[in-house]
N, C-alpha and C positions, 0 to 999 in steps of 0.2 A: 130579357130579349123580347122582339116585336114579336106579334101574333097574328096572324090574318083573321077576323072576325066573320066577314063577309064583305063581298067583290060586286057589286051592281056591275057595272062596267068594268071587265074584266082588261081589256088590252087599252094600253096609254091613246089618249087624245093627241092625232098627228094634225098638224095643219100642212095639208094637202097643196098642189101647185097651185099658184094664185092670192097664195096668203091665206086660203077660207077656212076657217077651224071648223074641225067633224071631230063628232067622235065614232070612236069604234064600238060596237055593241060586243058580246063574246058568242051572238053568231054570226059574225063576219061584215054583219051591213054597218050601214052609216046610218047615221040621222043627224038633222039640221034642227036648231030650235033655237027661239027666242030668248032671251036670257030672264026671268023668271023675275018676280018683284020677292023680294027680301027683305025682312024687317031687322033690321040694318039696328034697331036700338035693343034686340036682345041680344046684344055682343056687349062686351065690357072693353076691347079695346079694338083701336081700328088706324091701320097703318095705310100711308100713302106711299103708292113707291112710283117709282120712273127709271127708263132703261135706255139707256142709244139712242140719246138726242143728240148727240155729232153735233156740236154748236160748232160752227165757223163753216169752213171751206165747202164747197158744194161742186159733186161731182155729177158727171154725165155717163152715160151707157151703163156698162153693170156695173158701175160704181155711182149709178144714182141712188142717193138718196136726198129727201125732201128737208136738208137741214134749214134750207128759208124759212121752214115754219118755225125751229127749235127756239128761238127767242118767244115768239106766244107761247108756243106750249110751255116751258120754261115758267114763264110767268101765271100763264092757267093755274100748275101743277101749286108754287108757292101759294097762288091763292086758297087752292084745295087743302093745303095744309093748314089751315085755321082750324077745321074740325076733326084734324086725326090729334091720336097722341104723339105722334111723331112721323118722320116723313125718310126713306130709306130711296138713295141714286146710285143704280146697281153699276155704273161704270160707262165709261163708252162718255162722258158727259161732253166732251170737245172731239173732235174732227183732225184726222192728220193735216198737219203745219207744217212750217218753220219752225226752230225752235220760240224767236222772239213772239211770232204771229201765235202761235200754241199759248204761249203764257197768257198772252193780249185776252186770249177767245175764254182761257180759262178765269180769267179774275171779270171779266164781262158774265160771262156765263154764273158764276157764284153771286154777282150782285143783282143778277134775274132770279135767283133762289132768294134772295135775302131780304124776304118781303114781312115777314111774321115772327114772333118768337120762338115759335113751334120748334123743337131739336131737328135738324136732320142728317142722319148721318150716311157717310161717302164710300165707296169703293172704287176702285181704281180697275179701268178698263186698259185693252191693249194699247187704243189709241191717243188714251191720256196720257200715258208712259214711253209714249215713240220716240219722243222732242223733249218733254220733262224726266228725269231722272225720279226714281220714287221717292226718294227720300225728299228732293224738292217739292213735290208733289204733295207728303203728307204733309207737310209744316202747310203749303198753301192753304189744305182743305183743314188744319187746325187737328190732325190726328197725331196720338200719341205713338200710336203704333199701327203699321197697316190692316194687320188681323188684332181684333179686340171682341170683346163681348161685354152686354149687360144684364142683367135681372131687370123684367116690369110685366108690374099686374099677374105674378105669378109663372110668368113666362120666361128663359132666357134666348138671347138674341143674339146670334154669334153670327161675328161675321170675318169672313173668311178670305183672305188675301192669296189671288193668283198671278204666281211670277212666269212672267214673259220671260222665255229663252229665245226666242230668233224673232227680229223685229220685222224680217220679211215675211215671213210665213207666218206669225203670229201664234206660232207653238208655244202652249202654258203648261204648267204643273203646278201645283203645293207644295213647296218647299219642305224638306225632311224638318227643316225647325220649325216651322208652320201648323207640319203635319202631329210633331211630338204636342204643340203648343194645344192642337184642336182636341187629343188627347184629354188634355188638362182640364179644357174649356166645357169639355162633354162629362164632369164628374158632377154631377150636380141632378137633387133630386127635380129640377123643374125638367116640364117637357121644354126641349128647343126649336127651334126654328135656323135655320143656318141661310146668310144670302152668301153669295157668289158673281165674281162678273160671270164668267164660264160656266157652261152645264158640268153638275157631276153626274151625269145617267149616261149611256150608251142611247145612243139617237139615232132612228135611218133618218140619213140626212138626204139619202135619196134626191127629193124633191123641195129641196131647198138651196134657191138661185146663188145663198152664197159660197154654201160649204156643200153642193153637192159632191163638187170633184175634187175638193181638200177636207173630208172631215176631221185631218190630225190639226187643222187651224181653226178648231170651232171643240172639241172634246180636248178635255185636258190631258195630258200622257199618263197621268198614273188614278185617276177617274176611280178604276175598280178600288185598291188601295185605299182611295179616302173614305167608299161606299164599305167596305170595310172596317173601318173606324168609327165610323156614323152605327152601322147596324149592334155590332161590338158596345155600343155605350147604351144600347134602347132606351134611347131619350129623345131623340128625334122625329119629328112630325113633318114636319117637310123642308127641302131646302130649294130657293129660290133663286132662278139666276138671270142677266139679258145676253148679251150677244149674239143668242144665237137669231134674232129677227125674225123669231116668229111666237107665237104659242103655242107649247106644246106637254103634255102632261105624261110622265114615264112613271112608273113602279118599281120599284127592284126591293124586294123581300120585304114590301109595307111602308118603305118611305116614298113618299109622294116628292116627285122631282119638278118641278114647274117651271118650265120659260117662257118668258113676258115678251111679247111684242115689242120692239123699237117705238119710241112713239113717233119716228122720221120715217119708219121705213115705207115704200110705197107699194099701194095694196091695189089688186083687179086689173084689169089689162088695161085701166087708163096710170096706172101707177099712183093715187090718190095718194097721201100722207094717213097714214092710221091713226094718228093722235093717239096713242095709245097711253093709258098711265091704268096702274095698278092698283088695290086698294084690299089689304088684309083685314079680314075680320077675323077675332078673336073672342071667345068664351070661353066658362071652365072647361066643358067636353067638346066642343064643338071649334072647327077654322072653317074662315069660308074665303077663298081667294076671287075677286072679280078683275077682268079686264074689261076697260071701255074704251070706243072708238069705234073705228071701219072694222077691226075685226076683236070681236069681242070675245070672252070664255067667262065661264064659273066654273070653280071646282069647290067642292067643300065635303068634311071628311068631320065623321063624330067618333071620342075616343073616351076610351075609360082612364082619366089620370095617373091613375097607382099603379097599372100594367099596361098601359098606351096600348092596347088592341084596338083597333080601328074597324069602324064602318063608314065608308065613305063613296061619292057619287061625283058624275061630269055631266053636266050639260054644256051645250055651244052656243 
């Protein structure tokens, strides 16, 4: 089982109205900080990720988002992957369609990724599933199965497939086979890392323009349950997710929960594009997660192997 070591920053990193990520201290204030230079080569591996680039359709009012840009960043990110070991697209990658114009955005979108040899591997958001059926879906994205895991560098990589139950509301869960399956995938002496489209943490979503006044279309329904699963295996180091369009960092009994900023979503009262893309650092004892763009985070967290007790820190 997990252990708590020690807590620098005790209560989760919320990003506040406006997009601006703070963190919270544990006596109550905030601080704003620059994001710190990091030596980036005492890591042994280092992952690229990307979240809610909504490639195609582009909407207006509160349903803007800056997908014009999603074809650069797209191609930015493919570049970026020349120097990870591999390259992780949490979901959300195409834009609600038609079904025909959905396929069109989605196999344009995959040949803006398909710039390097680099592996990268795919999860399925709610909006990629609107118009495509999943199982169409996986064969496009070349997956054998929607939830799968690997071993690398010591580490395993589980990722974890969220089923869309109502295509208007956009309400998800982890399917009971899913859930048996994550079971399985958690038996294993390596520490994990688990991504997700969907948050599995409990989130005030409060102050966040899209899920303030629906957060059953932004938290999964059975959330506690899989956080259950996860703590039950103590193997887990953090699990990673996008949709919900912003960053934001939770806790729940030692595992670090992390959501990554949209790289479309628009940020500050001119609604700018956050270009956002992600980038895992790994070591034996040490993760360090960085976001870049208009609204940037670091998190990073040291842990003892054999009994994953953690010490771990946030800056903004």
């Amino acid at each position: 089982m997990l252990a708590m070591l020690k807590i620098r920053h005790a209560l989760p990193a919320q990003s506040r109205r406006g997009f601006r990520n703070k963190a919270w201290i544990t006596d109550g204030t905030m601080c704003e900080k620059k994001m710190p230079n990091l030596k980036v080569s005492s890591f042994d591996i280092r992952i690229a990720l990307i979240a809610d680039t909504h490639f195609g359709a582009v909407k207006e009012g509160r349903g803007r988002k800056c997908s014009e840009y999603a074809a650069q960043y797209l191609k930015n990110f493919s570049r970026n992957l020349k120097s990870a070991d591999f390259g992780v697209q949490l979901g959300d990658l195409i834009q609600d369609a038609g079904p025909e114009r959905a396929r069109r955005n989605l196999l344009q979108a995959l040949a803006l990724l398909d710039q390097n040899d680099t592996p990268l591997y795919h999860l399925l958001g709610n909006h990629d599933s609107r118009h495509i059926p999943p199982m169409e879906l996986r064969q496009l994205l070349g997956l054998e199965r929607l939830s799968y895991h690997f071993d690398h560098g010591g580490f395993r990589f589980i990722f974890l497939h969220n089923t869309v139950v109502d295509l208007v509301s956009h309400s998800a869960c982890v399917s009971r086979k899913d859930l048996n399956w994550l079971k399985s995938a958690l038996t294993t002496p390596l520490p994990c890392i688990v991504f997700s489209h969907y948050p599995l943490a409990d989130q005030d979503l409060s102050e966040n323009r899209w899920f303030c006044d629906r957060p059953n279309s932004c938290l999964l329904s059975n959330r506690k349950k899989i956080r259950e699963v996860l703590e039950n295996s103590g193997r887990v180091l953090a699990a990673i997710n996008g949709h919900a369009h912003w960053n934001n960092i939770t806790v729940h009994r030692g595992i670090s929960y992390l959501s990554i900023q949209s790289a479309v979503e628009g940020v500050g009262e001119e609604l700018l594009p956050a270009n956002a893309r992600g980038e895992l650092l790994l070591a034996e004892n040490e993760m360090c997660l960085r976001v870049f763009g208009r609204d940037p985070m670091l998190f990073s967290k040291k842990f003892l192997r054999d009994s994953l007790v953690f010490d771990f820190h946030t800056t903004c």
